[in-house]
N, C-alpha and C positions, 0 to 999 in steps of 0.2 A: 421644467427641464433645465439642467444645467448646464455651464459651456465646458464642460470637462471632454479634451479630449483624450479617443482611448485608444493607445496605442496597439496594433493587431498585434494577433499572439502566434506564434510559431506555429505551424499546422500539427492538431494534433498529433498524427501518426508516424512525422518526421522527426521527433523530438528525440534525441540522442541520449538519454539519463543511462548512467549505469546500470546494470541487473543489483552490483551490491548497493546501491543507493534506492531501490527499488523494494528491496527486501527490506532492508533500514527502514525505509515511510510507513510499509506493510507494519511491521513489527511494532513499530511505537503507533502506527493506528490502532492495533490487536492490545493494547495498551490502553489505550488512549491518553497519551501524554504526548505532546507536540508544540515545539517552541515553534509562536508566529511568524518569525521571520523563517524558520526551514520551511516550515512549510506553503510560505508564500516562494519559496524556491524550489519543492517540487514540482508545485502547481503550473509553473512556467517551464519545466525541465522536463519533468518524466513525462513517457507515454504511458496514458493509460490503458492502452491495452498490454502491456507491461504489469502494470499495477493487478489488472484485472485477476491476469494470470496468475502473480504473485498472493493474490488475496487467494483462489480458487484454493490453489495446493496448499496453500497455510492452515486455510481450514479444513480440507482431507487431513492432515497430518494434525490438526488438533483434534479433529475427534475421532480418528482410529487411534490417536495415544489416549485416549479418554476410555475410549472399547477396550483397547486392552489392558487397559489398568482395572479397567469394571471387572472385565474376565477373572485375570491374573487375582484379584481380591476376592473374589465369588470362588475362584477355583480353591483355595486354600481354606 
């Protein structure tokens, strides 16, 4: 065991992050590109159930843009 103490973390669901800092984390997850120190600054900022949300509709909206591009090529 070490003697590291560890500072408590803001409660999750209290955490005030932006919706467009939100989307920004979502998007370069959907990526996967992510500088260490942002994202040791999400991790403490955003709520995830924020995040949650924002991953959900990201990917409805990527793969019905994915459906209808399959369509729209198949239609032609």
């Amino acid at each position: 065991m070490s003697d590291r103490k560890v500072k408590p973390l803001v409660p999750l669901l209290k955490r005030k992050g932006s919706i467009f800092r939100t989307v920004k984390a979502v998007m370069w997850s959907f990526v996967g590109l992510r500088a260490r120190g942002d994202y040791e600054q999400d991790v403490a900022q955003l709520n995830p159930l924020h995040i949650l949300v924002v991953g959900l509709v990201g990917v409805f909206v990527f793969v019905g843009s994915l459906v209808l591009l399959a369509t729209w090529v198949v239609g032609k």
